[in-house]
C-alpha positions in Angstrom: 118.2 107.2 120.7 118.4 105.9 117.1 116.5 103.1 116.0 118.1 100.1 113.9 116.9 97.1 111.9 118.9 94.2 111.1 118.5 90.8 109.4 120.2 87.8 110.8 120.5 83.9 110.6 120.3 81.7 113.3 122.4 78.6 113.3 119.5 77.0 111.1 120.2 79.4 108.7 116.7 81.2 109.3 116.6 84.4 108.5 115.2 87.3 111.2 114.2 90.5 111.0 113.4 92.9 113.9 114.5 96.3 115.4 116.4 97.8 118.3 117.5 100.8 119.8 121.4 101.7 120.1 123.3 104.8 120.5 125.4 104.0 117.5 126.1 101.4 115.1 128.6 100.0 116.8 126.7 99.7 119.8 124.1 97.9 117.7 126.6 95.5 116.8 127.9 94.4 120.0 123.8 94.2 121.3 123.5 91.6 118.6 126.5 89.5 119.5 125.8 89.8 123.4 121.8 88.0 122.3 123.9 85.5 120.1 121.8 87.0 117.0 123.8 84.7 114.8 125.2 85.8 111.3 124.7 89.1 111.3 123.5 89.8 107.4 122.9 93.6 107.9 122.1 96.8 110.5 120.7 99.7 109.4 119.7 103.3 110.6 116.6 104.1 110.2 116.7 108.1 109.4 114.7 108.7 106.2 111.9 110.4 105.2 109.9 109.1 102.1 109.0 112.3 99.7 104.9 112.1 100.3 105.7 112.5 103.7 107.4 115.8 104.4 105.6 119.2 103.7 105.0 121.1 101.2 108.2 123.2 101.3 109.8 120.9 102.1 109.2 119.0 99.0 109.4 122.1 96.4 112.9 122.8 98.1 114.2 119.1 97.5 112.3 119.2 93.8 114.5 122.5 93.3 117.3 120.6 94.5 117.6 117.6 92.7 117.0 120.0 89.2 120.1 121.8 90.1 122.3 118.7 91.3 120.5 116.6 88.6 123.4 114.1 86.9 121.9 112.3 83.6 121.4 108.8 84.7 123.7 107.5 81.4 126.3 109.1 83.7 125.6 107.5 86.8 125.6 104.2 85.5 129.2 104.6 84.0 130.2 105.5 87.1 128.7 102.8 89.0 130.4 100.3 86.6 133.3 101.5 86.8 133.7 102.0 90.8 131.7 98.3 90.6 135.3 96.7 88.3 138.2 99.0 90.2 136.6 97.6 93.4 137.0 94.4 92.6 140.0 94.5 91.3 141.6 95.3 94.5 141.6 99.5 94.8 140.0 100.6 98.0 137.0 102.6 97.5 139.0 106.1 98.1 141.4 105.4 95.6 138.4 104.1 93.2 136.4 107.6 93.9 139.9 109.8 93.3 140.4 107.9 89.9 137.1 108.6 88.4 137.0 112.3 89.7 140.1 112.5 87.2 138.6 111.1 84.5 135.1 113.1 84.9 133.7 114.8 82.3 131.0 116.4 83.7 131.6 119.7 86.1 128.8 119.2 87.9 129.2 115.5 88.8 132.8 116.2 89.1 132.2 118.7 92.1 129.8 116.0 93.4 132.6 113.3 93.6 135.1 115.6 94.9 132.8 116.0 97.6 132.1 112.5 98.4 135.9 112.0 98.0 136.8 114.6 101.2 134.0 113.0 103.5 135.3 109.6 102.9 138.9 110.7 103.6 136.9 112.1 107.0 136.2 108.7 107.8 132.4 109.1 106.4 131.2 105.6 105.0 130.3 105.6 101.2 126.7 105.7 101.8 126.7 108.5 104.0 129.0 110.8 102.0 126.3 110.2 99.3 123.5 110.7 101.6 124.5 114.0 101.5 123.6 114.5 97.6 120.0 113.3 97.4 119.9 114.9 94.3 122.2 112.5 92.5 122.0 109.3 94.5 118.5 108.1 95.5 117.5 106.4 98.3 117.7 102.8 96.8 121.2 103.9 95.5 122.3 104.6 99.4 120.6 101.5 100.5 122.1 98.9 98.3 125.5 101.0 99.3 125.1 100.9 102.9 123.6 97.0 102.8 127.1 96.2 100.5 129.2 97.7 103.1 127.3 95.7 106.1 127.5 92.4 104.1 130.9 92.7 103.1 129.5 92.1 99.6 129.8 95.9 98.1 131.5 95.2 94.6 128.9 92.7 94.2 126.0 95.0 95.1 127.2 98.0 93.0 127.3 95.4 89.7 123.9 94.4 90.6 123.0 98.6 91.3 124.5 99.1 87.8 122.5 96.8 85.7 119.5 97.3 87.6 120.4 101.0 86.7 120.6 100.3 83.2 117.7 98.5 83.2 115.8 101.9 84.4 117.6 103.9 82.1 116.6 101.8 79.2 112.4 102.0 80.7 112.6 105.5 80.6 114.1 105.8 76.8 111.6 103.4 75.6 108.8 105.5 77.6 110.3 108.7 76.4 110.4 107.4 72.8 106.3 106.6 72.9 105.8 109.7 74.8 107.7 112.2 72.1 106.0 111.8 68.9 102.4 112.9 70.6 103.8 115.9 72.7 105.9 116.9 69.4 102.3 116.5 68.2 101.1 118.7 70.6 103.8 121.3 70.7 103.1 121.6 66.8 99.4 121.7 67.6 99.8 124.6 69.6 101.9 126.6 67.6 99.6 126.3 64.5 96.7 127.6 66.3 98.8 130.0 68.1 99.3 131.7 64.4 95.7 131.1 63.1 94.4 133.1 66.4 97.2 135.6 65.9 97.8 136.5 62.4 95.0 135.1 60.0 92.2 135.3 61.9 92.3 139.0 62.5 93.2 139.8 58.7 89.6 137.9 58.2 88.1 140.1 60.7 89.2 143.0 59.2 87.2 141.6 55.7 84.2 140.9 58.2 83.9 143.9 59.6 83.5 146.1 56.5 80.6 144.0 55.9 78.7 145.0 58.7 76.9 141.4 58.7 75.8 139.4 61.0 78.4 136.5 61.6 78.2 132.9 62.2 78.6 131.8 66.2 81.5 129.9 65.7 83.4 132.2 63.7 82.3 135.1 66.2 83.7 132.6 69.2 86.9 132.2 66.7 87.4 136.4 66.5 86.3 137.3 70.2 89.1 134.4 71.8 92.1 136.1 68.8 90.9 139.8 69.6 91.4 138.5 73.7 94.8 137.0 72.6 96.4 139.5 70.3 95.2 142.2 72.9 96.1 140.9 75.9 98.8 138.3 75.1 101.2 139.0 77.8 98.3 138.8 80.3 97.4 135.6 79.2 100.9 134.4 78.8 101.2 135.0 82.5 97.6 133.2 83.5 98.9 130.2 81.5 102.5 130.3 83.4 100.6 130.9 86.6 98.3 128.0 85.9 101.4 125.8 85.0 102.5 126.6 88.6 99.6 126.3 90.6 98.7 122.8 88.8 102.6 122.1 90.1 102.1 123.3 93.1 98.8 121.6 94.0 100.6 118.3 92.6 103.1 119.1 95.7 100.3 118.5 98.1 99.1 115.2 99.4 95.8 114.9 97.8 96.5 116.9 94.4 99.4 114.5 94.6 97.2 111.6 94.7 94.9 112.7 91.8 97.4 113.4 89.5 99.2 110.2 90.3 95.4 108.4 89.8 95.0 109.8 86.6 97.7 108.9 85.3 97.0 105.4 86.2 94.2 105.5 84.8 94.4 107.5 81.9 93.0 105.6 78.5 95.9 104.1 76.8 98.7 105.1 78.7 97.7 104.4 82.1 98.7 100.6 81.4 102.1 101.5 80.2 102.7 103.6 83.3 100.9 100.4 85.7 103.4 98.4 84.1 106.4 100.2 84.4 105.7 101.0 88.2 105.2 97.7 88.7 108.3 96.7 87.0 110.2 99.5 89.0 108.8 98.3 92.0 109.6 94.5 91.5 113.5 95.6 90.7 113.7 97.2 93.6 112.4 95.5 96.4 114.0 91.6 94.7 117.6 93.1 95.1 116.7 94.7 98.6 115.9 91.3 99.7 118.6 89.8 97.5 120.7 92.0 99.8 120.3 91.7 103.1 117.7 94.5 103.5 115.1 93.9 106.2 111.3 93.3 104.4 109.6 96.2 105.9 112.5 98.7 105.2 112.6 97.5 101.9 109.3 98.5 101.6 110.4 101.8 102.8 112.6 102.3 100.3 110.9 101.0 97.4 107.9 103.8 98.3 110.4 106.5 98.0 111.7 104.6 94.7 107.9 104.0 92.6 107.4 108.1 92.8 103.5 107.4 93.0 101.3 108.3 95.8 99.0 105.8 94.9 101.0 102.6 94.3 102.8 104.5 97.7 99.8 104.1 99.8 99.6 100.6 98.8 103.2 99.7 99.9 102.3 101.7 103.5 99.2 99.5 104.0 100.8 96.4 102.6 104.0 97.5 104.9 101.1 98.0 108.2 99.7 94.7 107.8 103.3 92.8 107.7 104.0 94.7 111.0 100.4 92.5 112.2 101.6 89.3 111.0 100.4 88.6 107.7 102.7 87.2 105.1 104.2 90.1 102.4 101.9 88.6 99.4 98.5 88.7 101.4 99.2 92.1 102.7 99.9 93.5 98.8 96.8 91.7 98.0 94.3 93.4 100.6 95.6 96.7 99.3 94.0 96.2 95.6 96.4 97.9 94.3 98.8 95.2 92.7 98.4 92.8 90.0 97.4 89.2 91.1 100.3 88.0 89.0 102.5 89.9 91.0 101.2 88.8 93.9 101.3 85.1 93.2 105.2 85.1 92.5 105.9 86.8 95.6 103.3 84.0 97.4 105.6 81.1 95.5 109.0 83.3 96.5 108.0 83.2 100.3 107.1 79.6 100.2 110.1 78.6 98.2 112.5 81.1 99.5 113.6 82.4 96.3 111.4 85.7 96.8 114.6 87.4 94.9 114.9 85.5 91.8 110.8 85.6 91.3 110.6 89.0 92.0 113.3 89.7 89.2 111.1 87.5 87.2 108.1 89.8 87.7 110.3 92.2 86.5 111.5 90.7 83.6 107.5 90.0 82.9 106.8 93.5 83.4 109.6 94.8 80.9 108.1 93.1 78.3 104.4 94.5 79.0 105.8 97.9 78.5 108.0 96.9 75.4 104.7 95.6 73.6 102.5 98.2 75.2 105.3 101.0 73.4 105.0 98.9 70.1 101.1 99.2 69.7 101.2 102.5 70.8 104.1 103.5 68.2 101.8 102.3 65.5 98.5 103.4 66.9 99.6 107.2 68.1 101.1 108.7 64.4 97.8 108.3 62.7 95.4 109.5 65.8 98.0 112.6 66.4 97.8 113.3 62.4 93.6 113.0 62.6 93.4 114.9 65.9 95.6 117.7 64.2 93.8 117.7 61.2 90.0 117.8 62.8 91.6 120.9 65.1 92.9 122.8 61.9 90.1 121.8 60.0 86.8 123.2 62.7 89.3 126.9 62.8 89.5 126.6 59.1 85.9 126.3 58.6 85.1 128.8 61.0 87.2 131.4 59.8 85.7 130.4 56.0 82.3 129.6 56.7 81.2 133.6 56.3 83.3 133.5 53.0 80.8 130.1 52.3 78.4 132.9 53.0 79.2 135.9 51.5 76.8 136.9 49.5 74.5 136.7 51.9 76.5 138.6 54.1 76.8 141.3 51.4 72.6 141.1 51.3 72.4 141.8 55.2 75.0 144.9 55.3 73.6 146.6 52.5 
């Protein structure tokens, strides 16, 4: 039998959380008016897996997934908008759905609504005809959905979902901005010793090699790793692809999982931008769950699926173990060790003011501007590293390759 939580309010206008079982929602429904719950603020299913919790497979196949389904988030947030105004403005959500399937640009997200637009006319609910596309609507996405339909409060819910969504979308670009110069870097990096090893380096060798000399180690390190790359390039072409895959792969798995998501937590200099914006993420997330109706440890739920790191993960679970024991939600997130103790004090002040939404989305608005000055000192501090690291790289295969030329007449000395 399924299990449901809901949030109510007695006639104090205290809120309750708590659980029961019910053969359907309905049935869930009219078990809450038999107790004399109250106001009924919301009932929910609970039904979904988070990601770090299914196997292996099971996880490649819904990675696979959502990079065929994927829809660019710009796109999602038009659309939210937009069902968000034609909602309010009196269309029903069938006729809202049919009108921006017309006006759809995109084939792929067009076939996605037309979906969604047949199971609602099947009498699916919104949220669970796009339950059915994990790969364009998350979890959060289908909760803030289904807690609009309960509350009766949907256009207002899908305004908040869209701002909170361009919010996200604006994180990312500002990440993704930092992020570019240094892999461009990189990419470039790569590519200019791919040609050294390739085409200079064995034209030198050729000059060596009349010479019968004795060579300098790192120039005979430089010759022996181009001879093993121009003569076996497709071999290690294929060890690189297949390390590329097994690194994936083992990042699939609970405990590679884990490590990469450490690392990157604690990797110099970005580790703090990618702390702060999980902790902004998470902040977003879990303020308008609560702001909506959504029970405290479900939110929790959802915001582990929504951070997309097994670490900060593992601290929602604990933190979400402890609540079930009794302790308050800012105590528990502070035995975890896991979250910032500014964090943790605004949620303390939200549970004893009962504004836990606003100050969350405060935290939020505090963590936003840690990444946006974290990205400004790393736009000025990564050009001039990336430009030394590239030139120290070029510069030890330069010498290499000229440090016999340095040489030569000794060189000439020794073959003769």
């Amino acid at each position: 039998m399924p299990t449901y939580t809901y949030v109510v309010r007695n006639s104090a206008g205290k809120r309750i959380e708590d659980s029961l079982k019910a053969v359907n929602y309905e049935a869930a429904l009219e078990s809450l008016r038999k107790k004399g719950a109250g106001q009924v603020v919301s009932v929910r299913e609970v039904r979904s897996v988070a990601f770090d919790e299914m196997t292996v497979g099971e996880r490649m196949s819904l990675t696979i997934y959502r990079l065929r389904h994927r829809v660019p988030l710009k796109t999602l947030v038009f659309f939210t908008r937009q069902l968000s105004t034609m909602f309010s403005a009196g269309l029903t959500i069938e006729k809202s759905i049919q009108n921006l399937l017309a006006e759809e640009k995109s084939q792929r997200f067009k076939r996605i609504l037309a979906q969604v637009s047949t199971d609602l006319k099947k009498g699916y609910a919104l949220s669970e005809a796009m339950a059915k596309h994990p790969g364009v609507f998350s979890n959060l996405y289908i909760a803030l959905v289904h807690a609009g339909e309960v509350s009766g409060n949907l256009h207002v819910i899908l305004e908040e979902l869209s701002s909170y969504l361009e919010t996200v979308a604006d994180t990312r670009q500002k990440v993704i901005s930092a992020l570019s110069y240094p892999i461009f870097s990189l990419v470039f990096l790569a590519g200019v010793i791919t040609f050294l090893l390739l085409v200079v380096v064995p034209r030198f060798s050729e000059v060596y090699t009349r010479f019968n000399a004795k060579l300098p180690g790192p120039t005979r390190m430089l010759i022996a790793i181009s001879h093993t790359i121009s003569e076996h390039f497709f071999i290690v072409a294929f060890l690189v692809i297949a390390l590329m895959l097994l690194l994936w792969f083992a990042a699939l798995t609970p405990r590679g999982g884990y490590i990469w998501d450490n690392v990157k937590l604690n990797f110099p200099v970005f580790g703090g931008l990618v702390r702060n914006t999980l902790m902004d993420k998470f902040a977003r997330t879990f303020g308008i769950l609560i702001g909506s109706g959504v029970p405290v440890l479900e939110s929790l739920g959802h915001a582990i699926r929504v951070v997309e790191n097994r670490v900060i993960a593992r601290g929602l679970r604990e933190a979400r173990s402890l609540i079930k024991d009794g302790y308050a939600i800012s105590v528990s997130l502070k035995k975890t060790r896991v979250f910032p103790a500014i964090l943790v004090q605004l949620i303390a002040t939200g549970e004893e003011t009962g504004d836990m939404d606003k100050l969350l989305n405060k935290a939020a608005q505090f963590y936003e501007k840690q990444v946006d000055a974290t990205i400004s000192r790393l736009t000025s501090l990564i050009e001039p590293l990336m430009i030394i690291m590239i030139g120290v790289v070029i510069a030890l295969i330069l010498i290499s390759i000229y440090l016999p030329v340095f040489m030569l007449g000794r060189a000439v000395q020794m073959g003769a």
